[in-house]
Every structure is written in structure tokens, then in C-alpha cells.
Residue frames relative to the residue before (quaternion, step in Angstrom):
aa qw qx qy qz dx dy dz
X 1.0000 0.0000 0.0000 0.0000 0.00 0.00 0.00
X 0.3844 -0.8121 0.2742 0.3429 3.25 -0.82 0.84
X 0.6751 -0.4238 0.4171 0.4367 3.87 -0.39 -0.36
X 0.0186 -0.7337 0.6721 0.0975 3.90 -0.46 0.58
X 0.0848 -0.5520 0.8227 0.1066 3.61 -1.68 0.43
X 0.2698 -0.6431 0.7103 0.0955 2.96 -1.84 0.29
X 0.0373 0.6975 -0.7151 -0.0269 3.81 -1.02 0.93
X 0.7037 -0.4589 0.4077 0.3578 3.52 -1.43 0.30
X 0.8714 0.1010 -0.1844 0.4432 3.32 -0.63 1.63
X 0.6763 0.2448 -0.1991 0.6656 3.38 1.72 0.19
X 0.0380 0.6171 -0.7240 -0.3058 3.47 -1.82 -0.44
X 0.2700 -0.7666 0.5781 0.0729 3.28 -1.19 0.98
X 0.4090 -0.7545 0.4793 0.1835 3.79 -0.63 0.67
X 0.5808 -0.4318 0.3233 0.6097 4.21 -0.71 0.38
X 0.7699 0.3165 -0.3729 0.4099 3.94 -0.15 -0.34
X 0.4825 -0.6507 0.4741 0.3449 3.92 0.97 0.54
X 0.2777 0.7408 -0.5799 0.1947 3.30 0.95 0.82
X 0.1671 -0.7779 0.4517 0.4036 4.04 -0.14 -0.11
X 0.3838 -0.6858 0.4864 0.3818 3.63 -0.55 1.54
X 0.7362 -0.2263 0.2822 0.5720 3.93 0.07 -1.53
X 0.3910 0.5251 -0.7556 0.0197 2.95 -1.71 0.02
X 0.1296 -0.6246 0.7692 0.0370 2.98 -2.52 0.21
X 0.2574 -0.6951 0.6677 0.0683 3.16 -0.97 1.75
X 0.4696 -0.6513 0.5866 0.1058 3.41 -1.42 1.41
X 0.6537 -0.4494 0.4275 0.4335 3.85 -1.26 0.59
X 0.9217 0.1721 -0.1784 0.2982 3.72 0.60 -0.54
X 0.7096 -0.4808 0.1580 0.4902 2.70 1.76 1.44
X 0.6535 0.4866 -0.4557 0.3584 3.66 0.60 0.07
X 0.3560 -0.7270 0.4953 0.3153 3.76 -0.71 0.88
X 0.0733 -0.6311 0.7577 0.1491 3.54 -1.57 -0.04
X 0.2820 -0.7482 0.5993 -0.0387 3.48 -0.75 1.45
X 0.3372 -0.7379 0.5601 0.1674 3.95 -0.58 0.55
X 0.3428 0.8198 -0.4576 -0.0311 3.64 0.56 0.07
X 0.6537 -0.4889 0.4263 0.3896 3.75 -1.32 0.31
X 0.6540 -0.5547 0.3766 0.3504 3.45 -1.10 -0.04
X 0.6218 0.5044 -0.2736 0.5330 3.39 1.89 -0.87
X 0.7818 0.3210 -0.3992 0.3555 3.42 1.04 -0.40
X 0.2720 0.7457 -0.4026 0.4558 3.53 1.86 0.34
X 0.7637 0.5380 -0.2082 0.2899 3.45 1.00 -1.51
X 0.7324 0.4936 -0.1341 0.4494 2.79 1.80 -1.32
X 0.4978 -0.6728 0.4179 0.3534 3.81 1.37 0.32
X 0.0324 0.7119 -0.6728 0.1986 3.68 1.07 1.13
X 0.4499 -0.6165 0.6456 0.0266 3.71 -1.51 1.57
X 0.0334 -0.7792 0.5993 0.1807 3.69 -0.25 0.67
X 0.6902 0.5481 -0.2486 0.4018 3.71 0.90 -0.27
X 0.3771 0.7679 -0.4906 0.1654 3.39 -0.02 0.55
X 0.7342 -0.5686 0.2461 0.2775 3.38 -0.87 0.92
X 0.7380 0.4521 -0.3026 0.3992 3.67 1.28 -0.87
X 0.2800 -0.7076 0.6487 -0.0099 2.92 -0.49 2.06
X 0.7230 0.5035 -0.3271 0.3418 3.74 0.68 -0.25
X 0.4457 0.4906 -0.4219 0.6186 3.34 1.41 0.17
X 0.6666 0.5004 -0.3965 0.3847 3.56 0.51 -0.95
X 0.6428 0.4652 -0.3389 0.5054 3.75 0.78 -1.32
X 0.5873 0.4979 -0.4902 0.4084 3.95 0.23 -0.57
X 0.7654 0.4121 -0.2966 0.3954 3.55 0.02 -1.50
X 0.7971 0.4341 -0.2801 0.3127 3.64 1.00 -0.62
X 0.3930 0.7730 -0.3547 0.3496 3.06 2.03 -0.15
């Protein structure tokens, strides 16, 4: 199974695939996550906005 991280406004999987997310008009995220990554206490908030700007670039 792969690895999930979580950055602010995304969760990305070991191959930096992005799994889901959706950033609301006032900035609040809503992540889609699976039940295993539900299980495992996946952080949707994390400070690295710079991982975030790369993948969205």
C-alpha cells in the first residue's frame, strides 16, 4: 500500500499522486479520503504551502 502525506488543501500518496481535495471560496478544504486513510489519522493541514504551490504550478 502506498504511503499518504497530507499538505494543506491536498493529500498526496508515495508517488505524489494528488488523491482529492477541494478548496472552498473561503478557504476551507474538504479532502475525499478512503476509510484506510480515515483510519490512519491522515492531517489535512500542514504548513507546506510550498509543496502545495509546486503541484499546482
Amino acid at each position: 500500500m502506498a504511503s499518504t502525506v497530507a499538505y494543506r488543501g491536498h493529500v498526496v500518496d508515495s508517488d505524489g499522486k494528488v488523491i482529492s481535495y477541494q478548496e472552498m471560496s473561503d478557504g476551507e478544504i474538504f479532502v475525499n479520503l478512503n476509510d484506510m486513510q480515515r483510519a490512519a489519522g491522515v492531517n489535512l493541514f500542514s504548513p507546506d504551502d510550498k509543496v502545495r504551490e509546486e503541484i499546482e504550478a
